[in-house]
HTML snippet that shows the backbone in 3Dmol.js (N, CA, C, O; Angstrom):
<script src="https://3Dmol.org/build/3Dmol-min.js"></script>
<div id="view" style="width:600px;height:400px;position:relative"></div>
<script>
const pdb = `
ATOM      1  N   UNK A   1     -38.610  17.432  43.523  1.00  0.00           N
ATOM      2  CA  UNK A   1     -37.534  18.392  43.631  1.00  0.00           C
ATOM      3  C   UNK A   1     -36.695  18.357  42.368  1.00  0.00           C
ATOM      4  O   UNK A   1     -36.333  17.246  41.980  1.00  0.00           O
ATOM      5  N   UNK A   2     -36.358  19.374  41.714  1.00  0.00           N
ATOM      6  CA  UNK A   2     -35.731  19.883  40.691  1.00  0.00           C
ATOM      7  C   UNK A   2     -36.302  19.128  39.321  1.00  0.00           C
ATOM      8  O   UNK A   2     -35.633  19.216  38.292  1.00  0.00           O
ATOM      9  N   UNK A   3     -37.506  18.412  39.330  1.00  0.00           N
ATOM     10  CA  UNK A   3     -38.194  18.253  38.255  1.00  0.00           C
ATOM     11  C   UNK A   3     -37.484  16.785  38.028  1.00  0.00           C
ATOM     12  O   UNK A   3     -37.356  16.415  36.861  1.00  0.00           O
ATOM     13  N   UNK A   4     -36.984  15.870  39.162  1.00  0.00           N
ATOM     14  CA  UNK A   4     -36.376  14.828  38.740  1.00  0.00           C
ATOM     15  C   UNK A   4     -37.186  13.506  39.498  1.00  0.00           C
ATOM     16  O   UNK A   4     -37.863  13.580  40.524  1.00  0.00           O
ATOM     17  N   UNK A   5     -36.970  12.549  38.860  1.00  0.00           N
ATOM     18  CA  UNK A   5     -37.613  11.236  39.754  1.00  0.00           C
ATOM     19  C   UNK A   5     -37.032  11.475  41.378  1.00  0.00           C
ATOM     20  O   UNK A   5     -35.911  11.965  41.514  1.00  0.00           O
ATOM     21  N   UNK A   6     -37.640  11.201  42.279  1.00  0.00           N
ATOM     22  CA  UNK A   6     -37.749  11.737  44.043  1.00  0.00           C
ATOM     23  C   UNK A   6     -36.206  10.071  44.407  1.00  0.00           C
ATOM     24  O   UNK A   6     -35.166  10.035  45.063  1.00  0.00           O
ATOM     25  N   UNK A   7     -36.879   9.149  43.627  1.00  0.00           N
ATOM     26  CA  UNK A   7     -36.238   7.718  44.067  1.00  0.00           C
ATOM     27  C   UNK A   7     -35.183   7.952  43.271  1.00  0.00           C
ATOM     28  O   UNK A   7     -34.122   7.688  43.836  1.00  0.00           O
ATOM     29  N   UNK A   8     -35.043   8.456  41.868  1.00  0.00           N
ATOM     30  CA  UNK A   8     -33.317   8.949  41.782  1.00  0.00           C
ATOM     31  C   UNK A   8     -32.514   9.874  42.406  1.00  0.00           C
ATOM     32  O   UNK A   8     -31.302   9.680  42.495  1.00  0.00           O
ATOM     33  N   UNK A   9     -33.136  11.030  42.927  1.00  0.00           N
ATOM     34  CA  UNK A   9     -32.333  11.803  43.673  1.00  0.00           C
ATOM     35  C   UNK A   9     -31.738  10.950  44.844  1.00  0.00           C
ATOM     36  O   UNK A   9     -30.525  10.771  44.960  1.00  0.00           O
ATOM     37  N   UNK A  10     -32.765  10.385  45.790  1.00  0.00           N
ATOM     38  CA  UNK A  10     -32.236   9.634  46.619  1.00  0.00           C
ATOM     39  C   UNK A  10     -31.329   8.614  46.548  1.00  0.00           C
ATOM     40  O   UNK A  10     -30.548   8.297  47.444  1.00  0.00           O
ATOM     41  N   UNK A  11     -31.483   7.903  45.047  1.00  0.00           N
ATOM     42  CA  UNK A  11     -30.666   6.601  45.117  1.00  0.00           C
ATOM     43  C   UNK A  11     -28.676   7.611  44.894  1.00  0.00           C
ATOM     44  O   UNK A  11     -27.651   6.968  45.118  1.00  0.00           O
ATOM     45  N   UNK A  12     -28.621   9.146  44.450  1.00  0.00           N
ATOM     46  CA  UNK A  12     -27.964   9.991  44.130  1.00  0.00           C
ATOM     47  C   UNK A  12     -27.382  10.098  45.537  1.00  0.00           C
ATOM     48  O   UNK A  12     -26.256   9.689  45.818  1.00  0.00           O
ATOM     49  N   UNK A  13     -28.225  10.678  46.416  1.00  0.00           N
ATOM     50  CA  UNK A  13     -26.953  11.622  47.735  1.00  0.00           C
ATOM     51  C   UNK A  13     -27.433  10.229  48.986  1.00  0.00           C
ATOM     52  O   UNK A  13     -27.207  10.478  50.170  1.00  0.00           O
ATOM     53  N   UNK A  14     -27.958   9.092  48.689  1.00  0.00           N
ATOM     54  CA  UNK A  14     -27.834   8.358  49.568  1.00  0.00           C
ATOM     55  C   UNK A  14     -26.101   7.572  49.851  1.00  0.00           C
ATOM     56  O   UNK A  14     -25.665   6.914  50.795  1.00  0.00           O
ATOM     57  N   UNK A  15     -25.530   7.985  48.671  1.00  0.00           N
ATOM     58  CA  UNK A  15     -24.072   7.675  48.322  1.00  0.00           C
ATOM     59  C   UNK A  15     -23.303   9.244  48.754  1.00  0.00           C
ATOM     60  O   UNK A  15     -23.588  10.283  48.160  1.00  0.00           O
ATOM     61  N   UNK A  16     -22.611   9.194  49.536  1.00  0.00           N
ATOM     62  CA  UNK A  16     -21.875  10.556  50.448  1.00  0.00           C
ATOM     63  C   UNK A  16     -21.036  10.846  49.406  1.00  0.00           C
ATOM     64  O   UNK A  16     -20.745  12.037  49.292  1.00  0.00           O
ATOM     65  N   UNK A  17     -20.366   9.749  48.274  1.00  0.00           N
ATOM     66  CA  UNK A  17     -19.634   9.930  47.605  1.00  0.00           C
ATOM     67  C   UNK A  17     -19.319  11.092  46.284  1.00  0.00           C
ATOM     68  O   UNK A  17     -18.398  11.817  45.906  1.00  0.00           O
ATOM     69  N   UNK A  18     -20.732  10.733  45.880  1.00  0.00           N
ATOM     70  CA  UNK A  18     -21.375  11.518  44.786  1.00  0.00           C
ATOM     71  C   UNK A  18     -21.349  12.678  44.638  1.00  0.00           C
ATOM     72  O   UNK A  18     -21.349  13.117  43.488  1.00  0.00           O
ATOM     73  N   UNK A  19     -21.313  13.654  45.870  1.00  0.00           N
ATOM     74  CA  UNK A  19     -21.368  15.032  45.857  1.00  0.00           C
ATOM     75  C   UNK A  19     -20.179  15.406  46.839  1.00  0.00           C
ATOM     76  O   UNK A  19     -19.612  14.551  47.519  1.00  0.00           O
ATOM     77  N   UNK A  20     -19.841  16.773  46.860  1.00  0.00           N
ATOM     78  CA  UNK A  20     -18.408  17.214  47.447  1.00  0.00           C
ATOM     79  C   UNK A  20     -19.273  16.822  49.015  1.00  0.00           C
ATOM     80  O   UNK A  20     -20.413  16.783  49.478  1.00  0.00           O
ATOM     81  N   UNK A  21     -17.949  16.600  49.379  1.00  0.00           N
ATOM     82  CA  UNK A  21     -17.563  16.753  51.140  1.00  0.00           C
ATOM     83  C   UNK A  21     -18.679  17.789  51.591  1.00  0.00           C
ATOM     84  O   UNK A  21     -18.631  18.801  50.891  1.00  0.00           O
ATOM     85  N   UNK A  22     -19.723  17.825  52.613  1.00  0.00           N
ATOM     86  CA  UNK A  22     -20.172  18.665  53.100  1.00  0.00           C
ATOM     87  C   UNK A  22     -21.657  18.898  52.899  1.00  0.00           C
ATOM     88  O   UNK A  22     -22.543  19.206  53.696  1.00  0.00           O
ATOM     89  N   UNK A  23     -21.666  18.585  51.188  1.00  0.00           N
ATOM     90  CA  UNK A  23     -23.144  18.741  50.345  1.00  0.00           C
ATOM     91  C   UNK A  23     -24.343  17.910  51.281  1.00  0.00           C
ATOM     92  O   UNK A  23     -25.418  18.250  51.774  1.00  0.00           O
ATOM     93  N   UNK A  24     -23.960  17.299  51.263  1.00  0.00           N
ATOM     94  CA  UNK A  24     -24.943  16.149  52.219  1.00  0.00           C
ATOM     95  C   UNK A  24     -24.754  16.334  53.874  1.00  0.00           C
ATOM     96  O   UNK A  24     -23.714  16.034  54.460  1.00  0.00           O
ATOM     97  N   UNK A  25     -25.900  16.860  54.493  1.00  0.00           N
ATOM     98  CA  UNK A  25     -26.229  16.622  56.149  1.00  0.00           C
ATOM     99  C   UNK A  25     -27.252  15.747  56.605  1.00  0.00           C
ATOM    100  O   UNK A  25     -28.363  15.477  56.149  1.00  0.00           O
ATOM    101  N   UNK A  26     -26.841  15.496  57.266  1.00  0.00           N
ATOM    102  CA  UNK A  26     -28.076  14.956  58.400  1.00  0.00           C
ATOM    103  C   UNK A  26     -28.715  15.966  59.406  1.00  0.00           C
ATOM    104  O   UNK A  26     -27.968  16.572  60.174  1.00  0.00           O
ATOM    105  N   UNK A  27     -30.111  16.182  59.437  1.00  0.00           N
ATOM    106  CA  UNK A  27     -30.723  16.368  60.381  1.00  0.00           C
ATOM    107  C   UNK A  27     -31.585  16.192  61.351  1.00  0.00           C
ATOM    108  O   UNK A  27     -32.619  15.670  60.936  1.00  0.00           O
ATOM    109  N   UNK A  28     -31.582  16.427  62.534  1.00  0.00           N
ATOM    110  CA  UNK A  28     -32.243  15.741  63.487  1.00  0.00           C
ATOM    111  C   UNK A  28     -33.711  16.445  63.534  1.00  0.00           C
ATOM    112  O   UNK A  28     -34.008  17.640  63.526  1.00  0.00           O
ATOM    113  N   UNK A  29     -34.690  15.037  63.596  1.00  0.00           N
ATOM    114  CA  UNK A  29     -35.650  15.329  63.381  1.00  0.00           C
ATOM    115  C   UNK A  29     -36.791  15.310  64.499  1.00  0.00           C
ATOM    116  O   UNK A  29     -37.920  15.785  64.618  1.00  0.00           O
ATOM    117  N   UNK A  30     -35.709  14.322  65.446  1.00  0.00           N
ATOM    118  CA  UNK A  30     -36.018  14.077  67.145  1.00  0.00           C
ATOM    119  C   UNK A  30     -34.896  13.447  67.580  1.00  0.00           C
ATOM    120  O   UNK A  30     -33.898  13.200  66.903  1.00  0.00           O
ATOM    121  N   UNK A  31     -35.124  13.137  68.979  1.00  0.00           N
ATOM    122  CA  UNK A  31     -34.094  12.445  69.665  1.00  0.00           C
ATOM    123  C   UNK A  31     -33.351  11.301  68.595  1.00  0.00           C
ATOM    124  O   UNK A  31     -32.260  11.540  68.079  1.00  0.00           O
ATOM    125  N   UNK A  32     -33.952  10.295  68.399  1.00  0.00           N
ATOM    126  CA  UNK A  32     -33.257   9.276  67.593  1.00  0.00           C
ATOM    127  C   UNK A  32     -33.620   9.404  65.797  1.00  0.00           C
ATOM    128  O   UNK A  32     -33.371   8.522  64.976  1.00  0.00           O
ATOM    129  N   UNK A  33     -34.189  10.596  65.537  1.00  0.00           N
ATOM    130  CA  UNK A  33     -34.655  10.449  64.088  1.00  0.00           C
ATOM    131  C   UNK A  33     -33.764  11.712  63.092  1.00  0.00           C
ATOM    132  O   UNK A  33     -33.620  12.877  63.463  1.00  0.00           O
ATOM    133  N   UNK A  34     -33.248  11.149  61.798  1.00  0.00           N
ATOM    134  CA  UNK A  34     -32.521  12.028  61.105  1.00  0.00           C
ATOM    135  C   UNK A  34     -32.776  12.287  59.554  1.00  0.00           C
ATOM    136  O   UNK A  34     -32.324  11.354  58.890  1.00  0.00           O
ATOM    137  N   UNK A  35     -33.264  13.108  58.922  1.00  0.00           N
ATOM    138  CA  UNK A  35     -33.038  12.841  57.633  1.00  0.00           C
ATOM    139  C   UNK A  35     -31.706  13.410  56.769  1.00  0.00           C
ATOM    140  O   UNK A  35     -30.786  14.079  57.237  1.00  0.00           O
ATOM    141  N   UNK A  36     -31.838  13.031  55.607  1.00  0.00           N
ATOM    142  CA  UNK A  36     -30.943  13.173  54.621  1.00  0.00           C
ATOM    143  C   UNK A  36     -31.026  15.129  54.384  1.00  0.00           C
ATOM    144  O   UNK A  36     -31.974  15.509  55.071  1.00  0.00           O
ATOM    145  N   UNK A  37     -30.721  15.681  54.060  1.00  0.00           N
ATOM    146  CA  UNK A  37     -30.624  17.076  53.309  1.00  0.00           C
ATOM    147  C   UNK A  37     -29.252  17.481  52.761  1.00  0.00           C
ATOM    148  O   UNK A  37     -28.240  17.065  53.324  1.00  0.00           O
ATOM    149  N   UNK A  38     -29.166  18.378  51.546  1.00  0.00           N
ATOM    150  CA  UNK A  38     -28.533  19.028  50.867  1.00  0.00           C
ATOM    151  C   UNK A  38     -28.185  20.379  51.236  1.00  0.00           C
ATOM    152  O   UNK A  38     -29.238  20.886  51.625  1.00  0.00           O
ATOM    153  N   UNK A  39     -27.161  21.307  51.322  1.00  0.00           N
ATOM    154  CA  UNK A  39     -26.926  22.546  51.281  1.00  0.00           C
ATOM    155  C   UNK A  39     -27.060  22.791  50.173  1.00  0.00           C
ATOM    156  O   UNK A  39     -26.947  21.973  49.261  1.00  0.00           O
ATOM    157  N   UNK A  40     -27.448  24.510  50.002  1.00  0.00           N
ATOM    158  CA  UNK A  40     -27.729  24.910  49.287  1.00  0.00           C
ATOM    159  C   UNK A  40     -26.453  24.935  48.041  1.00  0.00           C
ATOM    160  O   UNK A  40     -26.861  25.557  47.060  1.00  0.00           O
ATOM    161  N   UNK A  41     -25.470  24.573  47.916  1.00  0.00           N
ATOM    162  CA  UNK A  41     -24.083  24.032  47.460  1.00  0.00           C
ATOM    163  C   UNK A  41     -24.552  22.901  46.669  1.00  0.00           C
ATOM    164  O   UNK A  41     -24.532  22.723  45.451  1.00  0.00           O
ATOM    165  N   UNK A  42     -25.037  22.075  47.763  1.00  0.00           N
ATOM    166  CA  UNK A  42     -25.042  20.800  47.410  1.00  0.00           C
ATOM    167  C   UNK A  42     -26.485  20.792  46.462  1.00  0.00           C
ATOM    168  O   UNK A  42     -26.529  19.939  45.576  1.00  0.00           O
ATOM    169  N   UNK A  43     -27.358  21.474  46.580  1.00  0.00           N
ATOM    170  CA  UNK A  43     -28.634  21.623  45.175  1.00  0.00           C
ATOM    171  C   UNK A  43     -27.938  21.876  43.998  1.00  0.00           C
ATOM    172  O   UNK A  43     -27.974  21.296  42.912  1.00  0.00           O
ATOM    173  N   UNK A  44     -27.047  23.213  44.540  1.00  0.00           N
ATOM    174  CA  UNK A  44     -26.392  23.765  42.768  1.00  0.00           C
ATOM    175  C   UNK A  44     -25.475  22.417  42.586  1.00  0.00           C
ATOM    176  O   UNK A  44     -25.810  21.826  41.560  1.00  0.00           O
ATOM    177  N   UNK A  45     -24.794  22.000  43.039  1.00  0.00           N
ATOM    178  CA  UNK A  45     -24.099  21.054  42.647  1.00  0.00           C
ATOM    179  C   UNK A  45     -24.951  19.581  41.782  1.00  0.00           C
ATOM    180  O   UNK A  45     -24.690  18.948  40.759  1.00  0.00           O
ATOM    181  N   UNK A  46     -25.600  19.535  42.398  1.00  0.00           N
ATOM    182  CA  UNK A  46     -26.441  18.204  42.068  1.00  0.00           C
ATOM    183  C   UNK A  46     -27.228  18.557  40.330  1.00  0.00           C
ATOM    184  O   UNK A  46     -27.109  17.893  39.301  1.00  0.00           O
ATOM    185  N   UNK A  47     -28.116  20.011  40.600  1.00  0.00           N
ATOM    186  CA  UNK A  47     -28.881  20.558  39.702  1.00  0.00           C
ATOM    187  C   UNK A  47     -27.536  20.760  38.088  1.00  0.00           C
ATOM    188  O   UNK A  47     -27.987  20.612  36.952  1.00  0.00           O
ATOM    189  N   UNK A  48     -26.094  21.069  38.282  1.00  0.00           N
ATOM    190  CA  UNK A  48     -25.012  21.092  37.598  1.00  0.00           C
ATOM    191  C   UNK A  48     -24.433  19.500  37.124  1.00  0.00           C
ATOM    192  O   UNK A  48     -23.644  19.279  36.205  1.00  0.00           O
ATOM    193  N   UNK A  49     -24.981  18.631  37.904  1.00  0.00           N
ATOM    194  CA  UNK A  49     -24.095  17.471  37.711  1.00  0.00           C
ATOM    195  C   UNK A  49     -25.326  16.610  36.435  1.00  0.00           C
ATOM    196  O   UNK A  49     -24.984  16.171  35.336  1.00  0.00           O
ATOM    197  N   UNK A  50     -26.578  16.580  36.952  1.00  0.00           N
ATOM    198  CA  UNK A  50     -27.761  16.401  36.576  1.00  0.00           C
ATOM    199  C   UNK A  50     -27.636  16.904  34.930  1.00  0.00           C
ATOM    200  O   UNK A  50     -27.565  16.092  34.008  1.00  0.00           O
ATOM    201  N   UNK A  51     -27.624  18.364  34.745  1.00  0.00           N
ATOM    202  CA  UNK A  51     -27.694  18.971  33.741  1.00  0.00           C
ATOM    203  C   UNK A  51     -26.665  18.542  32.855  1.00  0.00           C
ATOM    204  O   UNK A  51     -26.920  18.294  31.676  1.00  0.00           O
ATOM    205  N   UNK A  52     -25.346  18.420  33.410  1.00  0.00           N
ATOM    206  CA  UNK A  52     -24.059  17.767  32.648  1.00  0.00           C
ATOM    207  C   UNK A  52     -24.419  16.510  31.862  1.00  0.00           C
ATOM    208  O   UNK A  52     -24.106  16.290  30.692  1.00  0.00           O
ATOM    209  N   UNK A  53     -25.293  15.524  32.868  1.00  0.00           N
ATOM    210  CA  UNK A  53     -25.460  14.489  32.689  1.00  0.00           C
ATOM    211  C   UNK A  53     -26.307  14.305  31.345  1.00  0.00           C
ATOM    212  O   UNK A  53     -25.862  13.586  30.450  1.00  0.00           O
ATOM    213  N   UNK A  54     -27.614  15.006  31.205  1.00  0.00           N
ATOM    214  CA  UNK A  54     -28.701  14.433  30.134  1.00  0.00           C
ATOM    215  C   UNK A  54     -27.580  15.575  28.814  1.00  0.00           C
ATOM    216  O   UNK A  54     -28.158  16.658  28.900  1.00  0.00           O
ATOM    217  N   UNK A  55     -27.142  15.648  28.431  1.00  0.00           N
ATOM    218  CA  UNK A  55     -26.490  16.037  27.321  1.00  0.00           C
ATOM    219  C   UNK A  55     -27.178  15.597  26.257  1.00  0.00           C
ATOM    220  O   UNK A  55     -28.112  15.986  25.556  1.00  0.00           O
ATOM    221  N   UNK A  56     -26.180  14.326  26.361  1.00  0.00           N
ATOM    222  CA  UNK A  56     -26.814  13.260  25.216  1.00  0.00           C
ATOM    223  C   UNK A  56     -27.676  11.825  26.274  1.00  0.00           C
ATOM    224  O   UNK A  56     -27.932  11.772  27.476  1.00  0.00           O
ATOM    225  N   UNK A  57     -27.912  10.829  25.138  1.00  0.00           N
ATOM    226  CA  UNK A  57     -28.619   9.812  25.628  1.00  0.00           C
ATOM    227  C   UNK A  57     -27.758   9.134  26.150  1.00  0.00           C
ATOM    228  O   UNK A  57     -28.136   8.461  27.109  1.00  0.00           O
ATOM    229  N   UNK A  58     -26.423   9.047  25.782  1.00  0.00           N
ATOM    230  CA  UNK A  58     -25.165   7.877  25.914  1.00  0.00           C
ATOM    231  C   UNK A  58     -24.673   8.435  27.303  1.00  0.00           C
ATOM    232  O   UNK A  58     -25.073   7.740  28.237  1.00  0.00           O
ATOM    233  N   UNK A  59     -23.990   9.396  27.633  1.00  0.00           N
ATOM    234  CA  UNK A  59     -23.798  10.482  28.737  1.00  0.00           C
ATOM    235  C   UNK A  59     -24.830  10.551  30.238  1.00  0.00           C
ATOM    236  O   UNK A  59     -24.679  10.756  31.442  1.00  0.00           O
ATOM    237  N   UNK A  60     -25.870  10.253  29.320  1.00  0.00           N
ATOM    238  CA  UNK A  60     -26.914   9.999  30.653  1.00  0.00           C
ATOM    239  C   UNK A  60     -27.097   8.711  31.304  1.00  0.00           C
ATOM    240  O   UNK A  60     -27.340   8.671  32.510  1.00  0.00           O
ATOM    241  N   UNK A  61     -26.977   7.394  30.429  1.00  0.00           N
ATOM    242  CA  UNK A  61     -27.041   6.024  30.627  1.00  0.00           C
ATOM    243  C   UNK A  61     -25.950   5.760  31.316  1.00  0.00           C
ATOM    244  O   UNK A  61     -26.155   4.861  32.131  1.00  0.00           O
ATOM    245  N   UNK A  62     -24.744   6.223  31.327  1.00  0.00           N
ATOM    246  CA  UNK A  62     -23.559   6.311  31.465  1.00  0.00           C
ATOM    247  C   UNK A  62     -23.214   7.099  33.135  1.00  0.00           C
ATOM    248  O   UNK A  62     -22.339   6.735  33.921  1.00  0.00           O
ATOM    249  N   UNK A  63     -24.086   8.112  33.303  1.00  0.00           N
ATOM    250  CA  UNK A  63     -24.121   8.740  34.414  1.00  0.00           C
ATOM    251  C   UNK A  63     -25.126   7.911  35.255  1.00  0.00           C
ATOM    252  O   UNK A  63     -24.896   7.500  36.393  1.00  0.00           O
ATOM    253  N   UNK A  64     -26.160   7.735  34.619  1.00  0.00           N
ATOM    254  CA  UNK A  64     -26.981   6.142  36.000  1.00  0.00           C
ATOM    255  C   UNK A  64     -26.453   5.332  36.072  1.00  0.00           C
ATOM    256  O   UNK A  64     -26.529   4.752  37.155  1.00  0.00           O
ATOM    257  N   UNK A  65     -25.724   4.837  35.190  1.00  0.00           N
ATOM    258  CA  UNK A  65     -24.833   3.018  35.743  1.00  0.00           C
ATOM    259  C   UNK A  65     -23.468   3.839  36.510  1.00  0.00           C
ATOM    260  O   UNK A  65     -22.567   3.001  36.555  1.00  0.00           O
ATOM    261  N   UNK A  66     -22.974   5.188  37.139  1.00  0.00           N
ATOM    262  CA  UNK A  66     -21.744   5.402  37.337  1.00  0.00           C
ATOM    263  C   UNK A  66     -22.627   5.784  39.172  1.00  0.00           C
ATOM    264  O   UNK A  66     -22.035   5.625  40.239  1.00  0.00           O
ATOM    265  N   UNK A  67     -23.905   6.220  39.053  1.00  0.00           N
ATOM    266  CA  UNK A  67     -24.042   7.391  40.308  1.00  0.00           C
ATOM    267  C   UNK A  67     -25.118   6.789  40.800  1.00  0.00           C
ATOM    268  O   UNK A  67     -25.556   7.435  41.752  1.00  0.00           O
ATOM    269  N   UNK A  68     -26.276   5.000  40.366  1.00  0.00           N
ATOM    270  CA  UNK A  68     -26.941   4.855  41.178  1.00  0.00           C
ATOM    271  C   UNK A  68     -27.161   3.154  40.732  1.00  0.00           C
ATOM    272  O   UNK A  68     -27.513   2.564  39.710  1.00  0.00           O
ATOM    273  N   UNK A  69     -26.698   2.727  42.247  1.00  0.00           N
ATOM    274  CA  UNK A  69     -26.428   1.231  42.746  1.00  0.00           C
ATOM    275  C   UNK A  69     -27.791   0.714  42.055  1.00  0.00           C
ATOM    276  O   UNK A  69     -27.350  -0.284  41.484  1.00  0.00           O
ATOM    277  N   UNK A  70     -29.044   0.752  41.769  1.00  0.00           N
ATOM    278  CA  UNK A  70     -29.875   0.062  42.381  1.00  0.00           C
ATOM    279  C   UNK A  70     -30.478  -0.144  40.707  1.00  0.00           C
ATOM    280  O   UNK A  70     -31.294   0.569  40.124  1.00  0.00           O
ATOM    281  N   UNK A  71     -29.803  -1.301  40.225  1.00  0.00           N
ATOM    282  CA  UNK A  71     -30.238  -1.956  38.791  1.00  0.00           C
ATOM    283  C   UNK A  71     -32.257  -1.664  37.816  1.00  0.00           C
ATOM    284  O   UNK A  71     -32.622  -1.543  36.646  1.00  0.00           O
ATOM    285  N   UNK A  72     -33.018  -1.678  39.274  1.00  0.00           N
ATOM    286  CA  UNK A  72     -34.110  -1.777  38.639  1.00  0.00           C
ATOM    287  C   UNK A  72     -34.448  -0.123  38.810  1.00  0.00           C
ATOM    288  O   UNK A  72     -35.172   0.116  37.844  1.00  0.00           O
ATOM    289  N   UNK A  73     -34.295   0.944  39.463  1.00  0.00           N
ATOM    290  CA  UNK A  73     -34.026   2.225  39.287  1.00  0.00           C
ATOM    291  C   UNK A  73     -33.449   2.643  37.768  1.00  0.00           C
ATOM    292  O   UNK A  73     -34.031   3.460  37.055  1.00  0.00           O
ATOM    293  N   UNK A  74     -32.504   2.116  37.475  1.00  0.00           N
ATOM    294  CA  UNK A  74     -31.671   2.641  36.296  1.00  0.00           C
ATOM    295  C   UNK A  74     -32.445   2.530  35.380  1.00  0.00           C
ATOM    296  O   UNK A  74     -32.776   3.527  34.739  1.00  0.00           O
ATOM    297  N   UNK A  75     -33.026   1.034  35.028  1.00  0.00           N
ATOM    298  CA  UNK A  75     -33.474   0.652  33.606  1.00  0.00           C
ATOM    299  C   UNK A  75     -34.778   1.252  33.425  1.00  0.00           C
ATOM    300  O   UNK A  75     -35.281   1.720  32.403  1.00  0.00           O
ATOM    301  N   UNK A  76     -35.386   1.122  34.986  1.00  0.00           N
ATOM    302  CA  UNK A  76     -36.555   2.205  34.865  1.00  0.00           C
ATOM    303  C   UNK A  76     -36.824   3.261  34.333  1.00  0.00           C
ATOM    304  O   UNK A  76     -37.881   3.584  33.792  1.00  0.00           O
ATOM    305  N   UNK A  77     -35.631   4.006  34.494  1.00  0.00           N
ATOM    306  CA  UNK A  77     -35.068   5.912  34.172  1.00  0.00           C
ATOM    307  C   UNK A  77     -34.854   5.561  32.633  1.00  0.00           C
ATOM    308  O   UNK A  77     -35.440   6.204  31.762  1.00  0.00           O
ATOM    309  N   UNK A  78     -34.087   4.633  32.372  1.00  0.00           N
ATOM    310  CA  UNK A  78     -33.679   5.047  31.231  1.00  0.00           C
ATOM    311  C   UNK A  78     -34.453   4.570  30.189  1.00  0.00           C
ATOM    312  O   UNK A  78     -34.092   4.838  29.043  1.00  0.00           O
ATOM    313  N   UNK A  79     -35.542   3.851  30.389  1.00  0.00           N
ATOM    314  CA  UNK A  79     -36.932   3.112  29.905  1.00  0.00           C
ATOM    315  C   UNK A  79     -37.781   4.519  29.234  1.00  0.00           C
ATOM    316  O   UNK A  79     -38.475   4.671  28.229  1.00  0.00           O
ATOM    317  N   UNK A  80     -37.236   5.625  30.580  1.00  0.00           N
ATOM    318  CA  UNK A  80     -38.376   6.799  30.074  1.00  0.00           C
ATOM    319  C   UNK A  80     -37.763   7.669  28.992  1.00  0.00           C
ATOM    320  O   UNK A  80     -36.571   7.553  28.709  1.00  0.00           O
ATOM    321  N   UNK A  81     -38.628   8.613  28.331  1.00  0.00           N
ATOM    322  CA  UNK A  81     -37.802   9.364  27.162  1.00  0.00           C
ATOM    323  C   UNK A  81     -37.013  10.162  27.707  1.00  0.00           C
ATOM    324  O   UNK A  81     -36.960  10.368  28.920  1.00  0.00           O
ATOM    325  N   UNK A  82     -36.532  10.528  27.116  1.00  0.00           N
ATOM    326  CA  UNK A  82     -34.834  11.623  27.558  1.00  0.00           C
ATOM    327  C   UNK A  82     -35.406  13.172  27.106  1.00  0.00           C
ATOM    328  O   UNK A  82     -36.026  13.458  26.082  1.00  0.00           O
ATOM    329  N   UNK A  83     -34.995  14.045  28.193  1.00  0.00           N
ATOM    330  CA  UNK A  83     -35.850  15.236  28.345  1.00  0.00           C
ATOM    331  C   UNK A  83     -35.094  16.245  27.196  1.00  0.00           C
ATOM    332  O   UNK A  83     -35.518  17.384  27.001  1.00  0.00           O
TER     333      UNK A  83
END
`;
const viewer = $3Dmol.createViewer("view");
viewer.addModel(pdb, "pdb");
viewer.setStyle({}, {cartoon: {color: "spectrum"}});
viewer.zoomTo();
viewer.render();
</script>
């Protein structure tokens, strides 16, 4: 989805914080089962925050150590070339 690593998006809106109030739902998938989803708000938002982000190289390193907890994710991402 949106041409980005699947395990960064997630390590992204698994944090409620990250995106406005609302962007992020849960849906029920059965009685006890829910996943994660985005409004369509919450894509443009993400796809805007994303884009802000890879600017430069410094801006982007800077936006993974600010928007995703998970140390071996980051160095991974930022291991790869910058688009």
């Amino acid at each position: 989805m949106l041409g980005e690593d699947p395990e960064l998006l997630e390590a992204i809106v698994c944090n409620d914080d990250n995106l406005t109030y609302g962007s992020i739902i849960s849906v029920y998938t059965g009685p006890d089962d829910t996943i994660t989803a985005l409004t369509d708000d919450g894509i443009g938002e993400l796809k805007d925050m994303l884009r802000d982000a890879r600017i430069t190289t410094e801006t982007w390193h800077a936006f993974l150590d600010d928007f995703v907890d998970d140390a071996e994710l980051v160095a991974r991402i930022k291991a790869q070339s910058p688009r």
